[in-house]
C-alpha positions as CSV (number, residue, x, y, z in Angstrom):
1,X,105.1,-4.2,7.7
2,X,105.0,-6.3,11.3
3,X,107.9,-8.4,9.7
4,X,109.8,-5.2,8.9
5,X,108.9,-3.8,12.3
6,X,110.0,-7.0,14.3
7,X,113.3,-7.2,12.5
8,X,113.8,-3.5,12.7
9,X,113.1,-3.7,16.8
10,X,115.0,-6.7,17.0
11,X,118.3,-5.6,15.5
12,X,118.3,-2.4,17.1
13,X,117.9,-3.9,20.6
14,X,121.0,-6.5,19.4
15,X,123.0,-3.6,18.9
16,X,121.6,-1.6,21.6
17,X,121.9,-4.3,24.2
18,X,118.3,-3.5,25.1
19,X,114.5,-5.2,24.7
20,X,111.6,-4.1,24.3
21,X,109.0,-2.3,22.1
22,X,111.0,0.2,20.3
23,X,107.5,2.2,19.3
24,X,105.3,3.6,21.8
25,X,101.8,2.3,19.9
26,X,101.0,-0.9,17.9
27,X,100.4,0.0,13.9
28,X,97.5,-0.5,11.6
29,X,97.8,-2.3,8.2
30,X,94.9,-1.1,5.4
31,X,95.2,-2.5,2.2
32,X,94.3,0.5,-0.2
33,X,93.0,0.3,-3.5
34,X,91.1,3.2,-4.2
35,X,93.5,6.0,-5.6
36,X,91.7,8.9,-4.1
37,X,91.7,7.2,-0.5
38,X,95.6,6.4,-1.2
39,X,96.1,10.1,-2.3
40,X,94.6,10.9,0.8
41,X,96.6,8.9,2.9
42,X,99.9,9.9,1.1
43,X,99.2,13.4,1.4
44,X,98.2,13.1,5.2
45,X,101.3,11.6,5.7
46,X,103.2,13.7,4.3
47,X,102.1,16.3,5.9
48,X,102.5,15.4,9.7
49,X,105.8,16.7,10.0
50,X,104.7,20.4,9.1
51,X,101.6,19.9,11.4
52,X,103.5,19.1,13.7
53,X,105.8,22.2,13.3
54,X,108.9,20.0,12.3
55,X,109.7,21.6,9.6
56,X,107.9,24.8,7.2
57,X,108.0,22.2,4.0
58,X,106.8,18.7,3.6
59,X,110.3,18.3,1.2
60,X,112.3,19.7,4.4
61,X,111.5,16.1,6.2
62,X,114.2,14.1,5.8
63,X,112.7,10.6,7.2
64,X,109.6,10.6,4.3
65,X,109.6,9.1,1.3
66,X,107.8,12.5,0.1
67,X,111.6,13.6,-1.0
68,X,111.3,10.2,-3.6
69,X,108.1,11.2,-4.3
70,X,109.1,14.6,-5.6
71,X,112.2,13.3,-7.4
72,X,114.5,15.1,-4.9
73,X,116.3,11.8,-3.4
74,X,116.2,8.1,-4.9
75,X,115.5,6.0,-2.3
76,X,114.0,2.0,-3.0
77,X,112.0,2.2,-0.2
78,X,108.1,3.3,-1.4
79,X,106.5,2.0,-4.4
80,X,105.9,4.6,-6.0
81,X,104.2,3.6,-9.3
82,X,100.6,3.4,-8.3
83,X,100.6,7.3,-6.7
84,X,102.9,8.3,-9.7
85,X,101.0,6.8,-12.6
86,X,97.4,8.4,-11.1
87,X,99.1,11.7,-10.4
88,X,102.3,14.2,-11.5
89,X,104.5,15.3,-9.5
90,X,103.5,18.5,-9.6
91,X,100.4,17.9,-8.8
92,X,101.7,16.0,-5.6
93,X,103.8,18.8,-4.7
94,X,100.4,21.2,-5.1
95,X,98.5,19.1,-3.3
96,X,101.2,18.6,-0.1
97,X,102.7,21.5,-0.1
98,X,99.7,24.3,-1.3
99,X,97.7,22.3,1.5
100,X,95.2,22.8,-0.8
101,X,91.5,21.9,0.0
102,X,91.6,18.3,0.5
103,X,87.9,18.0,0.9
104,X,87.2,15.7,-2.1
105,X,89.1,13.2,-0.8
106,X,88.4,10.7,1.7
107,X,88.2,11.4,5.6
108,X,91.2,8.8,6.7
109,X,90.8,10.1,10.5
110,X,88.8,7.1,11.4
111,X,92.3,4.8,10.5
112,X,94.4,6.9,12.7
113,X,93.9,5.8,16.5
């Protein structure tokens, strides 16, 4: 992720004619391998863009991979095999979109800030 975020920032400030930090706060890097904790993460994701009242639906946000996700776009960007082969899509879209009660699932606030 910091290589694609360097080259990312650096290109953009090429073409810009600017420097800088394009992104207001430094990144953090897990590595996941529990699939509850990852579903977790996924669907908290996901859902920042209605929490933060940018949209009613979590498909609505162009810029997530939820879209691939959900089979409604084809992007290359996320792998999506390890949430896909745990879960269906339907149960992804239940989960994300019902905002169903997520309490079985891991608490991922403490990766946040």
């Amino acid at each position: 992720m910091q290589t694609f975020q360097s080259s990312y920032t650096k290109a953009i400030n090429i073409r810009y004619d600017r420097h800088g930090s394009l992104f207001q706060s430094h990144f953090k890097a897990k590595h996941v391998k529990d699939e509850k904790f990852y579903l977790a993460l996924a669907t908290y994701i996901h859902q920042n863009p209605i929490r933060s009242k940018l949209v009613d639906k979590a498909e609505d946000w162009e810029f997530s991979s939820y879209q691939d996700y959900i089979e409604l776009r084809r992007g290359s960007l996320p792998n999506k095999e390890f949430l896909l082969n745990k879960y269906t899509i339907n149960e992804i879209l239940e989960i994300t979109c019902n905002k169903l009660d997520v309490q079985h699932l891991p608490d991922v606030g403490h990766l946040l800030f």
